[in-house]
TORPA-646082 format. One line per field, with one value per residue (C-alpha): residue number from 1; x, y, z; residue in three letters. Coordinates in nm, 4 decimals, always signed. Each point is the difference from the previous one (the first is absolute). Example, Ala and Ser with C-alpha at 12.3 -4.5 7.8 and 13.67 -1.06 7.14 Angstrom:
! TORPA-646082
loro	c(1;2) $
xx	c(+1.2300;+0.1370) $
yy	c(-0.4500;+0.3440) $
zz	c(+0.7800;-0.0660) $
drengu	c(Ala;Ser) $
! end
This chain:
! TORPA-646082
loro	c(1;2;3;4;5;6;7;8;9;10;11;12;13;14;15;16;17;18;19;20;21;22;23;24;25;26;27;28;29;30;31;32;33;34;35;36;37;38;39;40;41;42;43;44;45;46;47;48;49;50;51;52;53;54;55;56;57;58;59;60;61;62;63;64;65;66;67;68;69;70;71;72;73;74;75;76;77;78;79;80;81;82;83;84;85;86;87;88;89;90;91;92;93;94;95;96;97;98;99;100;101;102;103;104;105;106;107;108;109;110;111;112;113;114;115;116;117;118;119;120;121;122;123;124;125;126;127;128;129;130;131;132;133;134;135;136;137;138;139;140;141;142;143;144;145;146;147;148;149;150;151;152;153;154;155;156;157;158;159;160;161;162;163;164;165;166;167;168;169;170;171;172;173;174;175;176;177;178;179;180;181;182;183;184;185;186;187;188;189;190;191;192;193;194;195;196;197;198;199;200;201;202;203;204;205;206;207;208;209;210;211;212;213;214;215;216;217;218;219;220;221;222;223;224;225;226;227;228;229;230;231;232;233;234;235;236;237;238;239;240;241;242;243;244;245;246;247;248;249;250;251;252;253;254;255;256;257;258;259;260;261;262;263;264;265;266;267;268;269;270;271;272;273;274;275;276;277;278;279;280;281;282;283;284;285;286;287;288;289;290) $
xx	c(+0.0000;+0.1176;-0.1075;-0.0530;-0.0189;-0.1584;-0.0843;-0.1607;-0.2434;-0.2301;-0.1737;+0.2709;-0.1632;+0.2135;+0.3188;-0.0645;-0.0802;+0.2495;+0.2656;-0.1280;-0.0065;+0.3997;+0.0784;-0.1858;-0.2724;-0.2409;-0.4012;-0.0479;+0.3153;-0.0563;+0.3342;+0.0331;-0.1692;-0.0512;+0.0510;-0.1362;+0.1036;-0.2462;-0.1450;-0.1958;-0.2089;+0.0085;+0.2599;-0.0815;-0.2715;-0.1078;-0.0992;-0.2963;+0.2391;+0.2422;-0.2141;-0.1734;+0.3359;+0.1302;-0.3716;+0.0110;+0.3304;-0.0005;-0.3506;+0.1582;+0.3046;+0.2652;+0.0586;+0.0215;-0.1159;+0.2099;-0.2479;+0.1672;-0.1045;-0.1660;-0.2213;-0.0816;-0.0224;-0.3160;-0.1774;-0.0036;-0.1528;-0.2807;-0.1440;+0.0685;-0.1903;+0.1506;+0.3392;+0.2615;+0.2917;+0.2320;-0.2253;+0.0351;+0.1730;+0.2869;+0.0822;-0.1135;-0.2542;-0.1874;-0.3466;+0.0667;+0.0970;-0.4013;-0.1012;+0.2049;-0.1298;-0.3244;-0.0886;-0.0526;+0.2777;+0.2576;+0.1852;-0.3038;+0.2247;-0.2021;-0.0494;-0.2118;-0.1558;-0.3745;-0.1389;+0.0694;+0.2694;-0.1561;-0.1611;+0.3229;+0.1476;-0.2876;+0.0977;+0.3455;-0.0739;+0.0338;+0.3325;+0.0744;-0.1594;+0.2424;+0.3377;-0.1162;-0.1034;+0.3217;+0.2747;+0.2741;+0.2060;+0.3019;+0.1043;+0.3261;+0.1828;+0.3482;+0.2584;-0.2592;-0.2433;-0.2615;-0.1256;-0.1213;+0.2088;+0.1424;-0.0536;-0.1889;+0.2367;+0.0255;+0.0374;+0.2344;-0.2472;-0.0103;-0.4027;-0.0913;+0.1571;-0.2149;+0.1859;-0.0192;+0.3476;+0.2757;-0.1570;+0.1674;+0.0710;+0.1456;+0.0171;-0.3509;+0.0997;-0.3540;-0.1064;-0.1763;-0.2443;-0.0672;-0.3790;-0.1508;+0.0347;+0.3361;+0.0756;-0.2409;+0.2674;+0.2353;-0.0689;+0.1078;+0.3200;+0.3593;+0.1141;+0.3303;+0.0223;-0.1233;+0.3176;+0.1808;-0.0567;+0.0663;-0.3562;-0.0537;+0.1366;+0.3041;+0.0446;-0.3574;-0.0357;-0.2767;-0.2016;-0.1101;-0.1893;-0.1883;+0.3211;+0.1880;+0.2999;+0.1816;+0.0339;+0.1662;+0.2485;+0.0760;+0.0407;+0.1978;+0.1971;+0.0835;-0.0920;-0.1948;-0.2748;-0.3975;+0.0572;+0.1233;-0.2785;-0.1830;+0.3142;+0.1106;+0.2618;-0.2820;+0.0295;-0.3417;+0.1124;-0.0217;+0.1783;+0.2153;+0.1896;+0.3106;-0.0297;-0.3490;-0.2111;-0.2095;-0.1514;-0.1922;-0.1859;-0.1928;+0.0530;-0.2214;-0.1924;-0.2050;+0.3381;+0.2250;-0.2508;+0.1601;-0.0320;+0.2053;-0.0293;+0.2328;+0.0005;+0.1034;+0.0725;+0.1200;-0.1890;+0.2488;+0.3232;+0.1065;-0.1607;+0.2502;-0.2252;-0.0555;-0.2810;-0.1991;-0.0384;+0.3127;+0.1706;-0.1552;-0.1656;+0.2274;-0.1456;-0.2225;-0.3126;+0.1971;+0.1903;-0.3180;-0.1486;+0.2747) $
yy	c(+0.0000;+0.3592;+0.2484;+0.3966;+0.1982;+0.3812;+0.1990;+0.3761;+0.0040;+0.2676;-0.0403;+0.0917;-0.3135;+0.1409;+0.0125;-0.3236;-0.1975;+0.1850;-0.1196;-0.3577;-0.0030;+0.0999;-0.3284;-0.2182;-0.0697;-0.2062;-0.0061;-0.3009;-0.1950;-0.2624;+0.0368;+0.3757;+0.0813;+0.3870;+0.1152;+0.3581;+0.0527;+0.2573;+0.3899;-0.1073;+0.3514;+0.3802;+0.2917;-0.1419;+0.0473;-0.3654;-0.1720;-0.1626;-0.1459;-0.1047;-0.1753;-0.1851;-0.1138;-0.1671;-0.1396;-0.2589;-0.1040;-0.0251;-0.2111;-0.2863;-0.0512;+0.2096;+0.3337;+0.0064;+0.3423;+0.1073;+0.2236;+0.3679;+0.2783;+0.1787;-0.2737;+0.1064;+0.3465;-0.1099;-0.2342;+0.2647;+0.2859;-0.2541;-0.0499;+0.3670;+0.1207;+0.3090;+0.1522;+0.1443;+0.2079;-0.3248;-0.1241;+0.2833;+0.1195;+0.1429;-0.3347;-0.3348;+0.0701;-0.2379;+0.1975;-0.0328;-0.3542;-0.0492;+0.1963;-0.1813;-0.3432;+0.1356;+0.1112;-0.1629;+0.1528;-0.0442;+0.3251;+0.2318;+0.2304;+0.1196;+0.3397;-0.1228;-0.3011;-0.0083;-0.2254;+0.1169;-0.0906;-0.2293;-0.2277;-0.0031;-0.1998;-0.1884;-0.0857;-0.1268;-0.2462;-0.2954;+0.1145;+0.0674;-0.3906;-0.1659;+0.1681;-0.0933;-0.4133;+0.0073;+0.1973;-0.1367;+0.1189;-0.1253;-0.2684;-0.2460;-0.2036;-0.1188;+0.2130;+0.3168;+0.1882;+0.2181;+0.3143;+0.3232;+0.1775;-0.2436;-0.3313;+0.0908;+0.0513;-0.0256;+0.2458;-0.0176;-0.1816;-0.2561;+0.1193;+0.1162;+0.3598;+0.2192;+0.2430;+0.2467;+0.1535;-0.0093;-0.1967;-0.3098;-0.2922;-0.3518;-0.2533;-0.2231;-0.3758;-0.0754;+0.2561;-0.2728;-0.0438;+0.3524;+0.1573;+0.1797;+0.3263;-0.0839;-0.0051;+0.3218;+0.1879;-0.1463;+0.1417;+0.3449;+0.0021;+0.1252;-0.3180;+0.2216;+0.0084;-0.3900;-0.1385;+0.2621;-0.1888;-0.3115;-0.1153;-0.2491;-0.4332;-0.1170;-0.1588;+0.1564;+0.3046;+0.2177;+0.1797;+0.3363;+0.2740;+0.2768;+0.2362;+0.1634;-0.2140;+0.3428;-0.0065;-0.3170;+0.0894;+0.2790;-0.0968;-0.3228;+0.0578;+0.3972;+0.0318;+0.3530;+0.0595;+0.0029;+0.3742;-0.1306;-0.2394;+0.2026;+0.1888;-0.0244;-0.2510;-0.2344;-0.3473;-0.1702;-0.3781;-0.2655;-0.0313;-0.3274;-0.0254;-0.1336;-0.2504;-0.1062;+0.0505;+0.2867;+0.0625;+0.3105;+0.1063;+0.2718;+0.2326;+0.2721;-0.0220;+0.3595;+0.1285;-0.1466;-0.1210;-0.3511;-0.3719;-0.2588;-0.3297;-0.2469;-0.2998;-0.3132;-0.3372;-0.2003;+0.0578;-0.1419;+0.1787;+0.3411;+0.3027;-0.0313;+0.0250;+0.3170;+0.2812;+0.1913;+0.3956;+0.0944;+0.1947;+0.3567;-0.0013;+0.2276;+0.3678;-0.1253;+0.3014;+0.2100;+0.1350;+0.0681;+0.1432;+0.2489) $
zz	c(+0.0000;-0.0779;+0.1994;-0.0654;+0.3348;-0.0241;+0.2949;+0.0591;-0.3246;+0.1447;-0.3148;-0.2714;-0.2269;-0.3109;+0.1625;+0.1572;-0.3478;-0.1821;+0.2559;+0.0480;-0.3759;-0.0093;+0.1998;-0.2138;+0.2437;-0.1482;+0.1898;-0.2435;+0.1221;+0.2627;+0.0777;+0.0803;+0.3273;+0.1396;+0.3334;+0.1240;+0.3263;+0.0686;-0.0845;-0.3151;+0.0266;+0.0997;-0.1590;-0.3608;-0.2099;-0.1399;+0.2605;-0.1350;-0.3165;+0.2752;+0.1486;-0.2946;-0.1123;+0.3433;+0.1264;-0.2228;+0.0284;+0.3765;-0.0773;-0.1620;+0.1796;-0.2333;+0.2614;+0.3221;+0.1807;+0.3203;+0.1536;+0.0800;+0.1995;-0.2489;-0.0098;+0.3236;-0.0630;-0.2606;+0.2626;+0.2836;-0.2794;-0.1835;+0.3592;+0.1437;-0.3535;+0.0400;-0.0579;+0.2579;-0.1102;+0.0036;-0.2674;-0.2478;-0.3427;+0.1911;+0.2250;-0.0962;-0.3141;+0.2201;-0.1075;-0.3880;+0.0490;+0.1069;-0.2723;-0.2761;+0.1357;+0.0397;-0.3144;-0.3601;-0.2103;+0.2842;-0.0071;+0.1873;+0.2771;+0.2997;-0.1399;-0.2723;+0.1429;-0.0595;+0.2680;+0.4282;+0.1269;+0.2218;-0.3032;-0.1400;+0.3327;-0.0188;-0.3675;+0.0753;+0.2841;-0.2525;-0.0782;+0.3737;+0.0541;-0.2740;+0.1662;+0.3581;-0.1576;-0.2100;+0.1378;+0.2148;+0.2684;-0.1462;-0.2015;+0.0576;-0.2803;+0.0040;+0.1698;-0.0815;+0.2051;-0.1940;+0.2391;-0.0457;+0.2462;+0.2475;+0.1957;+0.3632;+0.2613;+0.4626;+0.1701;+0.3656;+0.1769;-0.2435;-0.1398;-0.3203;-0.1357;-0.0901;-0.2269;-0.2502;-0.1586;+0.2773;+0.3049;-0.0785;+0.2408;-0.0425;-0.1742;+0.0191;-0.1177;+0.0373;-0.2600;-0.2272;+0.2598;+0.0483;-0.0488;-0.2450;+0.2444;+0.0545;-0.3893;-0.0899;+0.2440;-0.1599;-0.3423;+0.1352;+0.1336;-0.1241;-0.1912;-0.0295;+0.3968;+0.0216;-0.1929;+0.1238;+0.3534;-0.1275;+0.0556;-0.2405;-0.0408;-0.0869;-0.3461;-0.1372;-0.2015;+0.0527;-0.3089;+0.1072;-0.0971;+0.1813;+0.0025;-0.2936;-0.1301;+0.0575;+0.3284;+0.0497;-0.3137;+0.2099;+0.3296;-0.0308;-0.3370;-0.0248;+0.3647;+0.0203;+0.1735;-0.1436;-0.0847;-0.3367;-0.0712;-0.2849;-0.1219;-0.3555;+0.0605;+0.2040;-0.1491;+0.0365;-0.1413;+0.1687;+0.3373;+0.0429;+0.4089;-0.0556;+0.2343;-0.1781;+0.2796;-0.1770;-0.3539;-0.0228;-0.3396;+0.0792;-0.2832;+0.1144;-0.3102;+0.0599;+0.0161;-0.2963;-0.2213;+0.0321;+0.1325;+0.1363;-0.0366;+0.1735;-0.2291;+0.1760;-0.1778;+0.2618;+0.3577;+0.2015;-0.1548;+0.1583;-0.2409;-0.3441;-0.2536;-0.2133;+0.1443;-0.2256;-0.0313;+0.2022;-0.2887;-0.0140;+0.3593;+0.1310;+0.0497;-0.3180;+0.1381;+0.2254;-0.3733;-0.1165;+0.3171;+0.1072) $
drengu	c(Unk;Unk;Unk;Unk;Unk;Unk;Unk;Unk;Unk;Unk;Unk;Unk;Unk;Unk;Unk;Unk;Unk;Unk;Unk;Unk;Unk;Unk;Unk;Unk;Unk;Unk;Unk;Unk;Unk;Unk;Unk;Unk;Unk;Unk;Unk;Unk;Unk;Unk;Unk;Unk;Unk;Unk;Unk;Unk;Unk;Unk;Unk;Unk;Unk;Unk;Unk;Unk;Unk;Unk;Unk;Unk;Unk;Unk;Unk;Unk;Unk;Unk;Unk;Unk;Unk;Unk;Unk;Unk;Unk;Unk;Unk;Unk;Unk;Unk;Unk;Unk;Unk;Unk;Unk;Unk;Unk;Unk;Unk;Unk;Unk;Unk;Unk;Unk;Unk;Unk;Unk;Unk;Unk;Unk;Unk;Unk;Unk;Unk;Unk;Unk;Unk;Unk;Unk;Unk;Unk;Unk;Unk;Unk;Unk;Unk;Unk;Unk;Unk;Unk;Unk;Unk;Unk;Unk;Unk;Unk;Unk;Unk;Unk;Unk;Unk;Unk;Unk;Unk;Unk;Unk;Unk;Unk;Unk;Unk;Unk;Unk;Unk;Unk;Unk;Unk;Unk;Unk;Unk;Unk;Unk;Unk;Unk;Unk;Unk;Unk;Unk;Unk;Unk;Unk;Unk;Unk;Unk;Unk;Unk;Unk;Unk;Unk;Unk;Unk;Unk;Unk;Unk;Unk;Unk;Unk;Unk;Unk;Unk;Unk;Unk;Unk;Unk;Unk;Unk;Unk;Unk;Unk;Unk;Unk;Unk;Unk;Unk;Unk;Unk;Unk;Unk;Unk;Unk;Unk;Unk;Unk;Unk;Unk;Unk;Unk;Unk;Unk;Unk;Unk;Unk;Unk;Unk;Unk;Unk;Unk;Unk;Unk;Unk;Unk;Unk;Unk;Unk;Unk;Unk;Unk;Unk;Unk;Unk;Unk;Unk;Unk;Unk;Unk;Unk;Unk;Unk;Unk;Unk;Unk;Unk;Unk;Unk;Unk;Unk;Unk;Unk;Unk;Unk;Unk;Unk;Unk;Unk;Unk;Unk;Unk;Unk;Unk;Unk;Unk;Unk;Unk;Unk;Unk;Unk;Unk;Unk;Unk;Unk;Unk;Unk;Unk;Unk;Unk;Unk;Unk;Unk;Unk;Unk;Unk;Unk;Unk;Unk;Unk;Unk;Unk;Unk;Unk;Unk;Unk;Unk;Unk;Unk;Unk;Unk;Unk) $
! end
């Protein structure tokens, strides 16, 4: 089996075929399996095509869907039925990702949605019932571990951390039998901070998301500080630790216009093979923007 691993979609479904279709990613292949390890909506504006394209696949066996935080972001707003400022154009896009699902033509922003907001919720709680029957928390094969930010981690007293960003504990070897609370919080730490720690298993290699592929290029190879995450010379490829603990291929797709996609051939080799969309990442927007 070959595998194709994408992370942070939030509804780019252009950039995400035209990358997929760069590796040679085949839906039609038995043999080429897709991972998305979370964030399939919100920032972009096709969520409805997004999702049309990776329901089916999921359905009969050929993707398997890491559920992210975003994910989360969408459950808590269908049943709320009404937007807070987390929620809007300038944060999450959380709003027009209801409205593009909501609506027949798939591309209807809140600004010129027809129907109340609250119908519209009400019109995406089939699409909020197929993530919650067939997303994971995580998935595990070979030496890999697929996440959307990191695995759940202990706290001091040995109990589960609750953690967003910087509170970060220890280690938790039981983190495969952690609950589905323990892995929502999980989706929104600092993955950056959590390898950082060393909070993760010998010999496996965890598949990340959740946090721009900058930051880890420049923390632990040029070794400057998050001021320089956006800059021009930000490189948003894909993020391989030396010492394979860590792959992270969040490409920050609002940002650069790009996708990674970790291609794996062998599941229980260290992370060799060639990834997708690196060249041309770096400062790809911020040249147009400044």
């Amino acid at each position: 089996m070959k595998y194709f691993v994408v992370s942070d979609i939030h509804s780019f479904y252009n950039e995400l075929i035209r990358a997929l279709s760069d590796t040679g990613y085949d839906p039609a292949n038995p043999e080429h399996k897709l991972i998305i390890c979370g964030d399939l909506f919100d920032r972009g504006p096709n969520s409805f095509a997004t999702f049309k394209f990776i329901a089916p696949l999921v359905n009969s066996g050929k993707a398997i869907f890491v559920r992210g935080n975003h994910e989360d972001l969408l459950e808590d707003l269908v049943y709320r039925g009404y937007p807070h400022d987390i929620d809007g154009h300038d944060c999450n896009c959380t709003t027009d990702t209801i409205c593009q699902l909501a609506t027949a033509d798939g591309t209807t922003c809140i600004d010129t949605l027809s129907m109340a907001f609250g119908d519209a919720c009400e019109a995406v709680k089939p699409v909020l019932k197929w993530i919650n029957e067939h997303s994971v928390p995580y998935v595990e094969i070979g030496r890999y571990i697929f996440v959307h930010c990191w695995i759940p981690t202990i706290n001091c007293d040995g109990l589960p951390a609750y953690y967003t960003h910087d509170r970060v504990y220890k280690f938790n070897p039981n983190w495969r039998k952690a609950d589905m609370h323990d892995w929502k919080d999980a989706t929104w730490g600092n993955p950056c901070n959590m390898y950082g720690k060393g909070l993760y298993e010998s010999n496996k290699t965890i598949v990340c998301g959740h946090w721009h592929a900058s930051a880890f290029h420049n923390r632990f190879e040029k070794h400057i500080g998050p001021e320089n995450d956006f800059d021009a010379e930000a490189d948003f490829s894909t993020f391989r630790s030396d010492d394979n603990a860590v792959v992270a291929i969040d490409a920050c797709t609002a940002w650069t216009g790009k996708v990674n996609v970790l291609v794996i051939n062998d599941t229980d080799k260290v992370p060799t093979d060639p990834v997708n969309m690196s060249e041309g990442t770096k400062g790809a927007i911020y040249a147009r923007l400044h």
